[in-house]
FIKOLZA-1660 file (N, C-alpha, C; in steps of 0.1 Angstrom, whole numbers, plus 5000, padded with zeros to 4 digits):
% residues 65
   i   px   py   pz ch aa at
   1 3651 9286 0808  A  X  N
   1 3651 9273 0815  A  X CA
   1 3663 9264 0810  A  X  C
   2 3672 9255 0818  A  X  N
   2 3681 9247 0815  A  X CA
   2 3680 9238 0804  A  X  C
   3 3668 9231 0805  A  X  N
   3 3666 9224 0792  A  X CA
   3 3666 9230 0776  A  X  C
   4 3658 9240 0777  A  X  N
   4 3654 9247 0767  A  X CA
   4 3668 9253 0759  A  X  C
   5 3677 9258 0768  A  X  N
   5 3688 9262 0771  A  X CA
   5 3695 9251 0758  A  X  C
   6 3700 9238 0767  A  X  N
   6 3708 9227 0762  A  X CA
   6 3702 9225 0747  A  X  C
   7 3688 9227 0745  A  X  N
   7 3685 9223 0734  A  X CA
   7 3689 9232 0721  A  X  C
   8 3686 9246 0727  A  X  N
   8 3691 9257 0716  A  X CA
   8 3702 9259 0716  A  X  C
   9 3713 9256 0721  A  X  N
   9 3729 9252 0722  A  X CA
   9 3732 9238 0712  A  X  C
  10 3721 9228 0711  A  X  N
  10 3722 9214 0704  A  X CA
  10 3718 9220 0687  A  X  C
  11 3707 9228 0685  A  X  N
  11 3700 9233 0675  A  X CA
  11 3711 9240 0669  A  X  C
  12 3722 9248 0676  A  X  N
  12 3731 9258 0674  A  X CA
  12 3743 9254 0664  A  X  C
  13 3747 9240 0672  A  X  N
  13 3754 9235 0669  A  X CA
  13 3754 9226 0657  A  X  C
  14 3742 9218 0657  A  X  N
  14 3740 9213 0642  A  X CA
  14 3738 9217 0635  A  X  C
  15 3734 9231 0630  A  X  N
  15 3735 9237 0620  A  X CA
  15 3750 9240 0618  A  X  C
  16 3755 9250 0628  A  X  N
  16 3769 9254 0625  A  X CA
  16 3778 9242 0618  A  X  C
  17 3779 9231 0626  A  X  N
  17 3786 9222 0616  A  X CA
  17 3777 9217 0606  A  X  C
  18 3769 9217 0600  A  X  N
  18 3761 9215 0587  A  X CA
  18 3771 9223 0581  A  X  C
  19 3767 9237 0582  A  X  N
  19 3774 9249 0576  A  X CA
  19 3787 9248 0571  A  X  C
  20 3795 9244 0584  A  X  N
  20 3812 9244 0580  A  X CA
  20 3815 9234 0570  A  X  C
  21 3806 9222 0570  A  X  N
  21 3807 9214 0563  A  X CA
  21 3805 9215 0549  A  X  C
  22 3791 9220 0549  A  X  N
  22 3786 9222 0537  A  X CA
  22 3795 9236 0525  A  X  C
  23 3794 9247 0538  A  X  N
  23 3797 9258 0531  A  X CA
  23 3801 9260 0524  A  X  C
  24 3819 9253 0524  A  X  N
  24 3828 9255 0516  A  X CA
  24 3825 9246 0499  A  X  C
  25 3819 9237 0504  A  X  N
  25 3812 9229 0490  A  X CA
  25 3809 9237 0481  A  X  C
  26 3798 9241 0485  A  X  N
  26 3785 9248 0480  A  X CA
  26 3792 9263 0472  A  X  C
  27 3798 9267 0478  A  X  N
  27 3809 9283 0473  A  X CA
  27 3816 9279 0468  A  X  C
  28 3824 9270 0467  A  X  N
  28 3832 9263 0455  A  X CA
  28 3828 9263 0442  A  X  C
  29 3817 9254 0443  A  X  N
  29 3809 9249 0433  A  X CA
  29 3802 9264 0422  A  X  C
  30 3794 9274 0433  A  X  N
  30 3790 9288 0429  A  X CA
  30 3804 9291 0423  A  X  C
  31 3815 9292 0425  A  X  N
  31 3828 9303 0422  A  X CA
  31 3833 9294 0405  A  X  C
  32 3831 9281 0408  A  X  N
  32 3835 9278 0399  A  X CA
  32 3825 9276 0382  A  X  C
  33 3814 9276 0386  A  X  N
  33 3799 9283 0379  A  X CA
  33 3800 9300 0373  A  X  C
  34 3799 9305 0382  A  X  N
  34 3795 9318 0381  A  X CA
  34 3807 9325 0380  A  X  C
  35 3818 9327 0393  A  X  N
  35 3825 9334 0394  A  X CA
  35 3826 9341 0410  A  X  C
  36 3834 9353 0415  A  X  N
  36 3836 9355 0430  A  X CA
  36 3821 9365 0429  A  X  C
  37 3821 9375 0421  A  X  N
  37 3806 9384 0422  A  X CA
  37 3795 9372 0430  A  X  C
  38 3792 9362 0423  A  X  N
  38 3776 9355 0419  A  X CA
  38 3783 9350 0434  A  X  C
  39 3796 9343 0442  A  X  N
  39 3792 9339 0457  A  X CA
  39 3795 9348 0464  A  X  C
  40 3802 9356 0465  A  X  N
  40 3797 9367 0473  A  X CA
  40 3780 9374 0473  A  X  C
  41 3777 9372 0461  A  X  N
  41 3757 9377 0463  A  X CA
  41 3753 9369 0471  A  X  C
  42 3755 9355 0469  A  X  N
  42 3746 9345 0474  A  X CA
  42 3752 9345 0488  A  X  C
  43 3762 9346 0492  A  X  N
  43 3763 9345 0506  A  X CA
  43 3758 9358 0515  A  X  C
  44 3757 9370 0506  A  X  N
  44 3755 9382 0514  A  X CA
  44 3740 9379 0515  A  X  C
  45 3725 9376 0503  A  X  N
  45 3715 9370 0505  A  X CA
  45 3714 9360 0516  A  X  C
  46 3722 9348 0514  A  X  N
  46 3721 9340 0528  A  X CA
  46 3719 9347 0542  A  X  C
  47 3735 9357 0541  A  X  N
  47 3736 9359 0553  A  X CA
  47 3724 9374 0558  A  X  C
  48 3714 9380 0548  A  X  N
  48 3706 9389 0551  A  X CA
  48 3691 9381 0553  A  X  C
  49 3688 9370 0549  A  X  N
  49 3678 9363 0550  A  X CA
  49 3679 9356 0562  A  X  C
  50 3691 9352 0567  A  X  N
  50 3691 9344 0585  A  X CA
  50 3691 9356 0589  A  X  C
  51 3695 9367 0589  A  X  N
  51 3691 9382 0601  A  X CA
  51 3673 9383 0601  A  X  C
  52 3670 9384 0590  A  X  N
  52 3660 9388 0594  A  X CA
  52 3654 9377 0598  A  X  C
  53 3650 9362 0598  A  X  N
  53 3649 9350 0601  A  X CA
  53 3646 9352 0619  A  X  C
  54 3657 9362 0619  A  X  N
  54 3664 9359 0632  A  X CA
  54 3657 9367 0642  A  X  C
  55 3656 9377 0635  A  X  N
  55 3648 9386 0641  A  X CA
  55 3631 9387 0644  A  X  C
  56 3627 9380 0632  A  X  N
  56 3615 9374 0636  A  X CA
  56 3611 9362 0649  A  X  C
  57 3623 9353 0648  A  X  N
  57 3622 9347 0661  A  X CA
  57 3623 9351 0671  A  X  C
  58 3630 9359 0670  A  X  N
  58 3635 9368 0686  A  X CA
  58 3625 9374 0694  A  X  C
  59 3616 9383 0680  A  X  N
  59 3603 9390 0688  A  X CA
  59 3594 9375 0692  A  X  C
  60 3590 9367 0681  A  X  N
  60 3579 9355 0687  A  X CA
  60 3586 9347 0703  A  X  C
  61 3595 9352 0704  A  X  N
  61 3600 9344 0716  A  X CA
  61 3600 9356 0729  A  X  C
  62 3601 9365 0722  A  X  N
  62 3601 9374 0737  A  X CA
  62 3587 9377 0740  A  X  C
  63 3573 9378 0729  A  X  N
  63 3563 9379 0728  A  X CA
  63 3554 9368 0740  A  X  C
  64 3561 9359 0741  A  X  N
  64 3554 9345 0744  A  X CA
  64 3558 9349 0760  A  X  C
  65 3568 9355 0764  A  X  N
  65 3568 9361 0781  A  X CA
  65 3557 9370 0788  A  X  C
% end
């Protein structure tokens, strides 16, 4: 639906810029703490925890057709 649409396009978007914003902070801060190992973990964790995140949504939304 169009709405639903524009909305998860608006959802998409405020995170993503959260992210760009945030990102580079936050890995900074990790590299300069830990070192490149400890943000590279934590971003491969991030980025394996929003897949599967993702995937859980995907089925509850195709489910609901």
């Amino acid at each position: 639906e169009e709405e639903k649409r524009a909305t998860a396009m608006g959802f998409y978007q405020a995170v993503y810029g959260i992210g760009m914003t945030l990102g580079p902070i936050l890995v900074g801060r990790i590299i300069n703490n830990g070192g490149y190992p400890k943000a590279f973990g934590t971003v491969g964790a991030i980025m394996a925890t929003a897949a599967l995140l993702s995937l859980v949504v995907i089925n509850k939304v195709d489910n609901r057709k």
